[in-house]
C-alpha positions as a printed NumPy array, in Angstrom:
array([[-18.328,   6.086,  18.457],
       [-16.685,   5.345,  15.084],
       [-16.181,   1.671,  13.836],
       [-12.793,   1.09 ,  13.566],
       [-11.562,  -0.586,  10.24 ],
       [ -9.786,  -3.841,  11.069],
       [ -6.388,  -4.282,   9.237],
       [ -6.548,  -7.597,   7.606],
       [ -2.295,  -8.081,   8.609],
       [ -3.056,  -6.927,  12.112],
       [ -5.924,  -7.871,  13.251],
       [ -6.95 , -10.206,  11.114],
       [ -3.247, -12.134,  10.748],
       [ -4.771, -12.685,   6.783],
       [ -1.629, -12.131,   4.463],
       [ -4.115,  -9.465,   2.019],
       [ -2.271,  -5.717,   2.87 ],
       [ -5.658,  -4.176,   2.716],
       [ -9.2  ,  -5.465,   3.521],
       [-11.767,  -4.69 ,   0.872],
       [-13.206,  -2.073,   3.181],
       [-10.454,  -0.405,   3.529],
       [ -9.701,  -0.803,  -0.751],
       [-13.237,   0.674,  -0.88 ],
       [-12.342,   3.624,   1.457],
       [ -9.128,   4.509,  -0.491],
       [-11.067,   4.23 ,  -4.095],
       [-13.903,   6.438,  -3.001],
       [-11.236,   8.893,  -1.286],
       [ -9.474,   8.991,  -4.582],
       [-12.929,   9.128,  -6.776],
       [-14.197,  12.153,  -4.342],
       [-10.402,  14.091,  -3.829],
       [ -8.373,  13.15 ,  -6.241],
       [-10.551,  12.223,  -9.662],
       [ -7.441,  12.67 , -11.95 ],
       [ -5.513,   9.971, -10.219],
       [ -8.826,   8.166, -10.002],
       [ -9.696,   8.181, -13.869],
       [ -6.05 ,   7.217, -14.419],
       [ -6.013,   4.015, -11.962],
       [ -9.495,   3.397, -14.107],
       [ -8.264,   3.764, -17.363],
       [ -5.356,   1.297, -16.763],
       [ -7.465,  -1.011, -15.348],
       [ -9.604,  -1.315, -18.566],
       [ -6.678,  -1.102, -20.593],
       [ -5.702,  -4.49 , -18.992],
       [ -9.158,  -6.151, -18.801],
       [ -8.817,  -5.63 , -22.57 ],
       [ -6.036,  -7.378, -23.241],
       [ -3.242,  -4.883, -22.763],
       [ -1.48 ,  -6.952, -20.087],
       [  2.557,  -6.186, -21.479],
       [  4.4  ,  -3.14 , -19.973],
       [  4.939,  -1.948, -23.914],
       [  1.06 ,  -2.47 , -24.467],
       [  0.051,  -0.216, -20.926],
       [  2.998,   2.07 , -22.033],
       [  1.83 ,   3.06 , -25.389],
       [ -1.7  ,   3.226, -23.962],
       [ -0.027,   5.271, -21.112],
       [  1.794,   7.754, -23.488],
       [ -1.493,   8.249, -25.509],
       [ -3.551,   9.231, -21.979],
       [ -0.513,  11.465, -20.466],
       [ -0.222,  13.18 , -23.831],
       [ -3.773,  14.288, -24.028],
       [ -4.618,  15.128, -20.876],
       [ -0.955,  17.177, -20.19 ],
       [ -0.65 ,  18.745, -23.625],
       [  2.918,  20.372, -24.311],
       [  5.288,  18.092, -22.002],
       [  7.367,  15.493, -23.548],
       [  6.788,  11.836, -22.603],
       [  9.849,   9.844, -22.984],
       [  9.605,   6.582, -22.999],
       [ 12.276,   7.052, -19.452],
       [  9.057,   9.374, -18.307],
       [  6.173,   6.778, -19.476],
       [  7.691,   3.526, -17.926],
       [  7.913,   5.244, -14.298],
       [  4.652,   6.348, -14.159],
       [  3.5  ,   3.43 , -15.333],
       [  5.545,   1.129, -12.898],
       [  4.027,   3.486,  -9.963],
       [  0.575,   2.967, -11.104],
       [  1.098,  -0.317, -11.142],
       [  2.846,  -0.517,  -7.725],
       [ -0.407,   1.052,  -6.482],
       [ -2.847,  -0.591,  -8.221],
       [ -1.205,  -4.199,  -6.938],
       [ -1.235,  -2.769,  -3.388],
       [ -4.825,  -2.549,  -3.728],
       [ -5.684,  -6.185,  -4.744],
       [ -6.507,  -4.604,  -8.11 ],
       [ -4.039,  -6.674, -10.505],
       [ -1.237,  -8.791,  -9.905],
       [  1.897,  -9.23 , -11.945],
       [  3.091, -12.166, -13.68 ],
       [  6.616, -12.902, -14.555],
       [  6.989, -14.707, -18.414],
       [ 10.296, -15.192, -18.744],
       [ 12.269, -11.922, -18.529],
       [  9.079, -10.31 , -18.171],
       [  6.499,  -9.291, -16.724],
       [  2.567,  -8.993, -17.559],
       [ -0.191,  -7.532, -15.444],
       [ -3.648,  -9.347, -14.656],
       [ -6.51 ,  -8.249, -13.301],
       [ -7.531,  -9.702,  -9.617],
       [-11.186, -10.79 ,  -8.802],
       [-11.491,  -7.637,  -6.98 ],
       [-10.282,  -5.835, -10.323],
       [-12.328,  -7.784, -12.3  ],
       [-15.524,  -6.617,  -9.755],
       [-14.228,  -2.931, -10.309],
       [-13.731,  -2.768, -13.647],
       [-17.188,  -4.567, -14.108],
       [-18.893,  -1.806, -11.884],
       [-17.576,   0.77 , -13.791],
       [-19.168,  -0.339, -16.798],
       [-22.455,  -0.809, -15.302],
       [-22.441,   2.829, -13.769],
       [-21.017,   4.489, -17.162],
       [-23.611,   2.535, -19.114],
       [-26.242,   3.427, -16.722],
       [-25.005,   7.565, -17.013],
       [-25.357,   7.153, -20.874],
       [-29.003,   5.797, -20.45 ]])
């Protein structure tokens, strides 16, 4: 019989959306069926854990990832700022980041379950390049 994966809002009435087992599932899911959305979660991730916590800062970094990887479209800055505010979205659903308002806006921060993800994908990149 399968284990059933307990809902931390259900079952658990703990006010987390998604238990790290079930974060786990979702980022292996998306590292085994959907790598492109999985390297771009990842490379916003270490774009913040490097000190590019500003929507302009993850937007130019963004536009420069979009641009090489989808060569011949035009990013607008329109186009840019809604991907990036999905990402986001996503990413805080996950207990990746969270979002801080400063003043009229708004910076992103990595959680200690984003810190722990970005930290293990060092450690396995460095390990590949061994």
């Amino acid at each position: 019989m399968k284990k059933k994966t307990q809902n931390p809002v259900l079952d658990l009435r703990n006010p987390e959306s998604l238990s790290q087992e079930e974060v786990n599932f979702l980022l292996d899911h998306l590292g085994d069926h959907l790598p492109e959305e999985f390297e771009h979660m990842t490379m916003a991730l270490i774009a913040i854990a490097t000190g590019k916590q500003t929507r302009q800062e993850l937007n130019s970094v963004l536009k420069e990832y979009y641009m090489r990887y989808h060569e011949g479209i035009a990013w607008s800055h329109t186009v840019v700022s809604t991907m990036r505010s999905g990402l986001m979205s996503r990413l805080n659903d996950l207990g990746l980041i969270r979002r801080e308002k400063r003043g009229k806006n708004v910076g992103y921060r990595l959680t200690s379950r984003g810190i722990k993800y970005v930290d293990s994908v060092r450690t396995s990149t460095t390990e590949m390049g061994k």
